[in-house]
PDB file with SEQRES, HELIX, SHEET and CRYST1 records, atoms N, CA, C and O in Angstrom:
SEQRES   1 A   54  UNK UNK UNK UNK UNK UNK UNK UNK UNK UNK UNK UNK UNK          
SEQRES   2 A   54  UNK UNK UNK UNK UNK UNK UNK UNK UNK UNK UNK UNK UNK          
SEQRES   3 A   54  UNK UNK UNK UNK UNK UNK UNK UNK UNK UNK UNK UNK UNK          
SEQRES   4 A   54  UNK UNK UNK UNK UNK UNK UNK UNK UNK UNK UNK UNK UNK          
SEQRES   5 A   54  UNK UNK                                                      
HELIX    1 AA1 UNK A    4  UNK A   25  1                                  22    
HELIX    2 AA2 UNK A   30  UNK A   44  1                                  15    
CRYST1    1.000    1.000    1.000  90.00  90.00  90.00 P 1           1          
ATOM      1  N   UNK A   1      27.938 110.500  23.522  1.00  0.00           N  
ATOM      2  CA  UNK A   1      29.019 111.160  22.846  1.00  0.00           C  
ATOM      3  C   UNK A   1      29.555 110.208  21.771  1.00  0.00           C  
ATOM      4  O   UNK A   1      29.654 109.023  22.088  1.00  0.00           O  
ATOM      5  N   UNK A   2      29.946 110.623  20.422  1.00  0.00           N  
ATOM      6  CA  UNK A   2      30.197 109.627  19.382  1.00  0.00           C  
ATOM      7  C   UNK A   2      31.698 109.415  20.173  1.00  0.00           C  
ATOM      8  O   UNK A   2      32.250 109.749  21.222  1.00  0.00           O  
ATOM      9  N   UNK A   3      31.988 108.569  18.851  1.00  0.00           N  
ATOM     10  CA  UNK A   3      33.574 108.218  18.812  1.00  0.00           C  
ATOM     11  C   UNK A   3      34.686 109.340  18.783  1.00  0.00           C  
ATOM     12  O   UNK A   3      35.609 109.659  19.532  1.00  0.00           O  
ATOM     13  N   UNK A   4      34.028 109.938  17.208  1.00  0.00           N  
ATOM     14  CA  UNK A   4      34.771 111.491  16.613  1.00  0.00           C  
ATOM     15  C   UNK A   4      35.115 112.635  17.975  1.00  0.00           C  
ATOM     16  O   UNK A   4      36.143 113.267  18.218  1.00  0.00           O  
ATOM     17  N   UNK A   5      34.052 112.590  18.560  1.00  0.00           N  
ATOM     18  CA  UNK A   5      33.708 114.007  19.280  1.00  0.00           C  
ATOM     19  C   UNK A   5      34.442 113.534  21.024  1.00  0.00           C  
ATOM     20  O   UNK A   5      34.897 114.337  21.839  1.00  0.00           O  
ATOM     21  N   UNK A   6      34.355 112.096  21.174  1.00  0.00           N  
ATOM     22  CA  UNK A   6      35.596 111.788  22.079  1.00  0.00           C  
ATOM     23  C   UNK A   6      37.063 111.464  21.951  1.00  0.00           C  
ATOM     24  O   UNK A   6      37.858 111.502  22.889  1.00  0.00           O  
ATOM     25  N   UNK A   7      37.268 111.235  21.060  1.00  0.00           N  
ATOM     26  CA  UNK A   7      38.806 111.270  20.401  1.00  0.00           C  
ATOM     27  C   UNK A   7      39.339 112.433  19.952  1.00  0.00           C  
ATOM     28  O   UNK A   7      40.567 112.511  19.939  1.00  0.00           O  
ATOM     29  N   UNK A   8      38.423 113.739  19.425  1.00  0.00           N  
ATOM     30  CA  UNK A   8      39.013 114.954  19.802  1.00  0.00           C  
ATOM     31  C   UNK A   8      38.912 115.933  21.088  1.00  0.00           C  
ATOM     32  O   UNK A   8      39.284 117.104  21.012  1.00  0.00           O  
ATOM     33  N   UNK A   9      38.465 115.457  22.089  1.00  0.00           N  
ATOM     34  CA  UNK A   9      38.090 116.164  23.297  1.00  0.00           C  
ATOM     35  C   UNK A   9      39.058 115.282  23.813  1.00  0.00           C  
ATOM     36  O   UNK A   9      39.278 115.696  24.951  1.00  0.00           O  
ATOM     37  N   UNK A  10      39.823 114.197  23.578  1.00  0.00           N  
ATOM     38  CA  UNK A  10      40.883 113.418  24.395  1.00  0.00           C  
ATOM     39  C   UNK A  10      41.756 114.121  23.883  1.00  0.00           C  
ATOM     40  O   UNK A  10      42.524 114.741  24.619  1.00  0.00           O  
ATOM     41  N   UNK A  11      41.879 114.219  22.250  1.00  0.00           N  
ATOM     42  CA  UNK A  11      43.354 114.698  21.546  1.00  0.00           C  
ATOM     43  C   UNK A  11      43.457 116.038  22.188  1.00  0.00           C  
ATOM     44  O   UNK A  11      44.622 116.177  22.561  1.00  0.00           O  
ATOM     45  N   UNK A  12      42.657 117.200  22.510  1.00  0.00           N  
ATOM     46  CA  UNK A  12      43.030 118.651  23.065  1.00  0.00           C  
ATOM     47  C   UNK A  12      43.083 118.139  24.291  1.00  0.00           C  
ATOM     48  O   UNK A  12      44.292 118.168  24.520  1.00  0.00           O  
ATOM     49  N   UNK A  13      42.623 117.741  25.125  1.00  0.00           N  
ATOM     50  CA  UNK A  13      42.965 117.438  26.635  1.00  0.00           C  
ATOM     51  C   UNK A  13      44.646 117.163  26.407  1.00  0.00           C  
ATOM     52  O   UNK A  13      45.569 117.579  27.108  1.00  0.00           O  
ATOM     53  N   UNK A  14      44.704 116.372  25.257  1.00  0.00           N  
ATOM     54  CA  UNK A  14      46.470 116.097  25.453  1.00  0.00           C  
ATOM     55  C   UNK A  14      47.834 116.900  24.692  1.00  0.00           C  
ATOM     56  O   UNK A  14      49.031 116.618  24.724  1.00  0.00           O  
ATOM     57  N   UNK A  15      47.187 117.870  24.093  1.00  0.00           N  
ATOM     58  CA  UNK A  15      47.420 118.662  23.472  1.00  0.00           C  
ATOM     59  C   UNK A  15      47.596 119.624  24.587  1.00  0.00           C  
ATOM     60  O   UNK A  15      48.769 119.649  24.960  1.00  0.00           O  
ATOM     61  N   UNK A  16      46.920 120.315  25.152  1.00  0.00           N  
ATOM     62  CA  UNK A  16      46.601 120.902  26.161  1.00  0.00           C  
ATOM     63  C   UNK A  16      47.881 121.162  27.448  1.00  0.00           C  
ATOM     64  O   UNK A  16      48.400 122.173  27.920  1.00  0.00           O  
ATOM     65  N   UNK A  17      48.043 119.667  27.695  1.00  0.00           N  
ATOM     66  CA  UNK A  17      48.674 119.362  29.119  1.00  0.00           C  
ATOM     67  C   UNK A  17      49.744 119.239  28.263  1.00  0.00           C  
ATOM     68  O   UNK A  17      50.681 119.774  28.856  1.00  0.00           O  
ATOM     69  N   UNK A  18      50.207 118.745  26.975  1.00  0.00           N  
ATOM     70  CA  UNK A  18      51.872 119.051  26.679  1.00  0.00           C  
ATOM     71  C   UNK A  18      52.449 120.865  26.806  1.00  0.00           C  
ATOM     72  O   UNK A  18      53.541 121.311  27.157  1.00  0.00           O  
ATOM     73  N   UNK A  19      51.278 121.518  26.388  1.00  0.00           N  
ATOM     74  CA  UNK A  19      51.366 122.915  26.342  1.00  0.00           C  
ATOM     75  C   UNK A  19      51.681 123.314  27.300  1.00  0.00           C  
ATOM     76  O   UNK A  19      52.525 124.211  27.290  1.00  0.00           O  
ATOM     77  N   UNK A  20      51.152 122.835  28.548  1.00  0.00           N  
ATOM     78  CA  UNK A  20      51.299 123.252  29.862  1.00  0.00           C  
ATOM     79  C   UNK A  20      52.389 123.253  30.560  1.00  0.00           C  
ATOM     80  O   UNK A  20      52.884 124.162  31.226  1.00  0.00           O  
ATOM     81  N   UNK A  21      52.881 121.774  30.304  1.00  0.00           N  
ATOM     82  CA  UNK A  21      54.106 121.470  30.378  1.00  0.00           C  
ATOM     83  C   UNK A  21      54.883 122.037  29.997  1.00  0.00           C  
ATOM     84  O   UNK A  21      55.702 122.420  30.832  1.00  0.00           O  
ATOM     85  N   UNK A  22      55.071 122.367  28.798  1.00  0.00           N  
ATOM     86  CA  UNK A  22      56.170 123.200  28.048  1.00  0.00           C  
ATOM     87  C   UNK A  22      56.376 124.607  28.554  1.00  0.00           C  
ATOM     88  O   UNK A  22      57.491 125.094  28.738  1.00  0.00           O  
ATOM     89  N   UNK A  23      55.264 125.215  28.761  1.00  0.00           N  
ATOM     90  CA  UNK A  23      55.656 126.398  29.280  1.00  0.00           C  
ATOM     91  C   UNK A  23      55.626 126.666  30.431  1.00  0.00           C  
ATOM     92  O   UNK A  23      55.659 127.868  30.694  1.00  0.00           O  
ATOM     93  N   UNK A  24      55.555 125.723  31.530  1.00  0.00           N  
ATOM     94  CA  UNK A  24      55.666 125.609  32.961  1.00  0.00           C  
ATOM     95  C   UNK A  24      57.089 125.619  33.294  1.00  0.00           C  
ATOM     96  O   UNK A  24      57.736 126.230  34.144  1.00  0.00           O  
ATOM     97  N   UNK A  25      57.501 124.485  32.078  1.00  0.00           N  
ATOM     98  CA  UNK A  25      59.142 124.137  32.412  1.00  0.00           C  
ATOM     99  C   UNK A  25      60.243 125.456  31.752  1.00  0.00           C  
ATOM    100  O   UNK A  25      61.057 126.114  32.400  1.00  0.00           O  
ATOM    101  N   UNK A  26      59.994 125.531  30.574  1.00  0.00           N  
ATOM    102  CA  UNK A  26      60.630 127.188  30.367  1.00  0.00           C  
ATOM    103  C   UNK A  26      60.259 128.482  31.167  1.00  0.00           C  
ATOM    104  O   UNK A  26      61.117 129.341  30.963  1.00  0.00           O  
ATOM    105  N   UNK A  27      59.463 128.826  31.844  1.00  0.00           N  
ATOM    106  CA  UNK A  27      59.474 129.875  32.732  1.00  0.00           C  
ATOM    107  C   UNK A  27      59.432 129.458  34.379  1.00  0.00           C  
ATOM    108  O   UNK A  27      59.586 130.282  35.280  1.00  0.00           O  
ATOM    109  N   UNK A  28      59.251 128.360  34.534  1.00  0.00           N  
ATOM    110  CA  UNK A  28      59.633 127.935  36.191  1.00  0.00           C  
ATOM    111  C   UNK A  28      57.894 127.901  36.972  1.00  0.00           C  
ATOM    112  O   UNK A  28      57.576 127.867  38.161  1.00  0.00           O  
ATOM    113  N   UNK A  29      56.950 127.931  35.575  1.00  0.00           N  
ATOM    114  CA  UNK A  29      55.919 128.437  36.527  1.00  0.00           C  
ATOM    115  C   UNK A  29      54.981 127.219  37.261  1.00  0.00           C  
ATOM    116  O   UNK A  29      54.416 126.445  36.488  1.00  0.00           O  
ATOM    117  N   UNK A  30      54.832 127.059  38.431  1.00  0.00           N  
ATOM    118  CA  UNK A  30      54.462 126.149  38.975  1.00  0.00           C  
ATOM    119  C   UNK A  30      52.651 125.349  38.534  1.00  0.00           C  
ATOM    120  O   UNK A  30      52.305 124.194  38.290  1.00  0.00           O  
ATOM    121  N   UNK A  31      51.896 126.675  38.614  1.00  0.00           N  
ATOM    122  CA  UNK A  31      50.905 126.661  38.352  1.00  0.00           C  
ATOM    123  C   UNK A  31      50.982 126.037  37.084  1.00  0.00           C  
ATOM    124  O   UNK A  31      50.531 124.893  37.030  1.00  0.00           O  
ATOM    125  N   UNK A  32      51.378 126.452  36.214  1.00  0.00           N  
ATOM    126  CA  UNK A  32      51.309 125.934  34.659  1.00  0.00           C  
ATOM    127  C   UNK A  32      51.748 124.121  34.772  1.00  0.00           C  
ATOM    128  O   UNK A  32      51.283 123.180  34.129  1.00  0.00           O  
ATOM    129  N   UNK A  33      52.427 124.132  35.461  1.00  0.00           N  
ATOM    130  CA  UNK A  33      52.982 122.818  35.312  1.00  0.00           C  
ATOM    131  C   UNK A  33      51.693 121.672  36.470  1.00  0.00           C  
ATOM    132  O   UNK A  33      51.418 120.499  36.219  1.00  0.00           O  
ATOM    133  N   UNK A  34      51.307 122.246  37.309  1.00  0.00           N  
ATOM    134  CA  UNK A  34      49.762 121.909  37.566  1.00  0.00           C  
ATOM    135  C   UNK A  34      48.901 121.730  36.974  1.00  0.00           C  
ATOM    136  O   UNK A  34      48.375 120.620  37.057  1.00  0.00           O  
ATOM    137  N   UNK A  35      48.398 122.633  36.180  1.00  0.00           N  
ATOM    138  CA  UNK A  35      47.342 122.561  35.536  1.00  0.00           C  
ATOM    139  C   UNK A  35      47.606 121.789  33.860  1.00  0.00           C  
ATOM    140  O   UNK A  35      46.758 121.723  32.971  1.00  0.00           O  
ATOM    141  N   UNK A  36      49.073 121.255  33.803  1.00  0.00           N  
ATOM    142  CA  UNK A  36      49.243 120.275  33.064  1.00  0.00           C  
ATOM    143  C   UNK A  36      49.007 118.819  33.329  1.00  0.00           C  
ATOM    144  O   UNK A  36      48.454 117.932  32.679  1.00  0.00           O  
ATOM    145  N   UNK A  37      49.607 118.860  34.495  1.00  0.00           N  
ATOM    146  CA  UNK A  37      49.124 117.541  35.320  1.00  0.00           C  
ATOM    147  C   UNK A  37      47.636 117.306  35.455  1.00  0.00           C  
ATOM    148  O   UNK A  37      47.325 116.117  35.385  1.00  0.00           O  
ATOM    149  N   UNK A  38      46.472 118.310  35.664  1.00  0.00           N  
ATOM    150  CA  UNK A  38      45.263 118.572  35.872  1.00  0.00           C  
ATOM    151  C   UNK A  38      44.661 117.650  34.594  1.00  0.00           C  
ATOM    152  O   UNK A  38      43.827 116.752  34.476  1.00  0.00           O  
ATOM    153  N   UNK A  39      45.722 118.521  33.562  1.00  0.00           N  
ATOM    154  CA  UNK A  39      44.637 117.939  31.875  1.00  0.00           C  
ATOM    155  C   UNK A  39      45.339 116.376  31.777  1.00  0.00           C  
ATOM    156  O   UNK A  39      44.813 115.460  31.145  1.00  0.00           O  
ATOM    157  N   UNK A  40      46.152 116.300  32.249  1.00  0.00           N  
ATOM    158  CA  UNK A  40      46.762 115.068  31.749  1.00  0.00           C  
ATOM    159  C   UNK A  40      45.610 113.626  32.583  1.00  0.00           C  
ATOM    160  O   UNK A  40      45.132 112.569  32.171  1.00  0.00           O  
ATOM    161  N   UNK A  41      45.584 114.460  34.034  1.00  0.00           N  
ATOM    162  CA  UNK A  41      44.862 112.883  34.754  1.00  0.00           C  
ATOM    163  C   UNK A  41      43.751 113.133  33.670  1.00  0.00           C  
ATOM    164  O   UNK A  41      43.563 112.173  32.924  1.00  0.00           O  
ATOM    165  N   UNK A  42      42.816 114.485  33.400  1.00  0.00           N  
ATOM    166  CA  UNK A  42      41.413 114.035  32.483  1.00  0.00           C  
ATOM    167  C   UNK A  42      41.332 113.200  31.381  1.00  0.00           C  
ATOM    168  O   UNK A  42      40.309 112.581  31.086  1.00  0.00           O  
ATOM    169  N   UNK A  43      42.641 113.148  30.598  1.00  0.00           N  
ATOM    170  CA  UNK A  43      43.002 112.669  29.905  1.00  0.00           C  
ATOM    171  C   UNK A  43      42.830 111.214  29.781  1.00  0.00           C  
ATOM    172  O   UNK A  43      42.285 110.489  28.949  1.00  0.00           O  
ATOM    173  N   UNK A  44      43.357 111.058  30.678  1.00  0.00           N  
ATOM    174  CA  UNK A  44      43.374 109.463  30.937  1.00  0.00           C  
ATOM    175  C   UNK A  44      42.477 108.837  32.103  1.00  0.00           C  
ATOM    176  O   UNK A  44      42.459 107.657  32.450  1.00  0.00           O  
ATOM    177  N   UNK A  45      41.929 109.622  32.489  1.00  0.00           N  
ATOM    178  CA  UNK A  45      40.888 108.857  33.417  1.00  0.00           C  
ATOM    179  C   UNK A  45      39.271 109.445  31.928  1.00  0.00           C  
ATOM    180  O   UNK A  45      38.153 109.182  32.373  1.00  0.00           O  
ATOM    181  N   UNK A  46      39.261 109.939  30.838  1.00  0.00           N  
ATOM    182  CA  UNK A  46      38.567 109.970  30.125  1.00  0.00           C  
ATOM    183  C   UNK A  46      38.767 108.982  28.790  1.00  0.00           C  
ATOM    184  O   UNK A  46      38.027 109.014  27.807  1.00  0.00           O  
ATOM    185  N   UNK A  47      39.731 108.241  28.929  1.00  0.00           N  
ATOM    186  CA  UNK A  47      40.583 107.026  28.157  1.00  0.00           C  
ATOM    187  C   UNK A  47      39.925 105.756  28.633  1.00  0.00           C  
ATOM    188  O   UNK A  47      39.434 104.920  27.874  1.00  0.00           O  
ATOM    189  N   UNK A  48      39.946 105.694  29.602  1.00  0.00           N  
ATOM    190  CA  UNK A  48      39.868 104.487  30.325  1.00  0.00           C  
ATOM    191  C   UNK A  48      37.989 104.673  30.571  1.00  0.00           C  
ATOM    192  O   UNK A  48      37.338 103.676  30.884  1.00  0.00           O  
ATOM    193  N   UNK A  49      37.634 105.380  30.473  1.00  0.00           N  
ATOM    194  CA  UNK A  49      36.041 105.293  31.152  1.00  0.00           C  
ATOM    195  C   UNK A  49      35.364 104.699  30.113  1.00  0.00           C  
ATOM    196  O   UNK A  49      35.396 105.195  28.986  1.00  0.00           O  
ATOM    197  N   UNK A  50      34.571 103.392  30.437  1.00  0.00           N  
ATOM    198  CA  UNK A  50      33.699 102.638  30.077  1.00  0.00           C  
ATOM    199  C   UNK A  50      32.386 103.632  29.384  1.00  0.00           C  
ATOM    200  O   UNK A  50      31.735 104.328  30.163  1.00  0.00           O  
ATOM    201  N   UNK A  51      32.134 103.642  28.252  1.00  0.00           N  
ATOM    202  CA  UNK A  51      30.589 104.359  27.619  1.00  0.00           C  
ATOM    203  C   UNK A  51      29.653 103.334  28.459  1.00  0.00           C  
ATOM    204  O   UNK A  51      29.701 102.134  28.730  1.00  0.00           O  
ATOM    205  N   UNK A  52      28.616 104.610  28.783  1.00  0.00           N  
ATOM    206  CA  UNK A  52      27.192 103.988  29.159  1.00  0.00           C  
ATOM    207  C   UNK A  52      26.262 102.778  28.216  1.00  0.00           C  
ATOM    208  O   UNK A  52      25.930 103.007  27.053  1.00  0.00           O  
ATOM    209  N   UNK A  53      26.034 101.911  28.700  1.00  0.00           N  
ATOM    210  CA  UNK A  53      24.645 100.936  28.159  1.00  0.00           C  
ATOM    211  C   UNK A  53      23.516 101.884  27.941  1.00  0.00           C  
ATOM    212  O   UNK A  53      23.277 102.783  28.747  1.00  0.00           O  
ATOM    213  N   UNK A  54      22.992 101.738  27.124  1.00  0.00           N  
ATOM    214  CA  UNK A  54      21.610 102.479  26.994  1.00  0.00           C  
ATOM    215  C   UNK A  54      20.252 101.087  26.901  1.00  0.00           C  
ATOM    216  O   UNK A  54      19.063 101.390  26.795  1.00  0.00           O  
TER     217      UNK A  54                                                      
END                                                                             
């Protein structure tokens, strides 16, 4: 995976989970506010992961 094509698959992952957030917390909805938390760990456990040696 290049650089480009992981720095925008990080930026919507975080894009994503603010969205989630936002509208979890204005309507009370639990699920939403889960599945913000969901994108957020990918987020950052896809931050932190070491690229393969080839």
């Amino acid at each position: 995976m290049t650089r480009l094509n992981r720095f925008l698959l990080l930026s919507l992952l975080l894009v994503c989970a603010i969205a989630c957030y936002v509208a979890g917390s204005h309507t009370g909805a639990l699920a939403l506010i889960l599945l913000g938390a969901a994108l957020e760990l990918a987020f950052w456990v896809g931050l932190f992961r070491r690229p393969k040696r080839s």
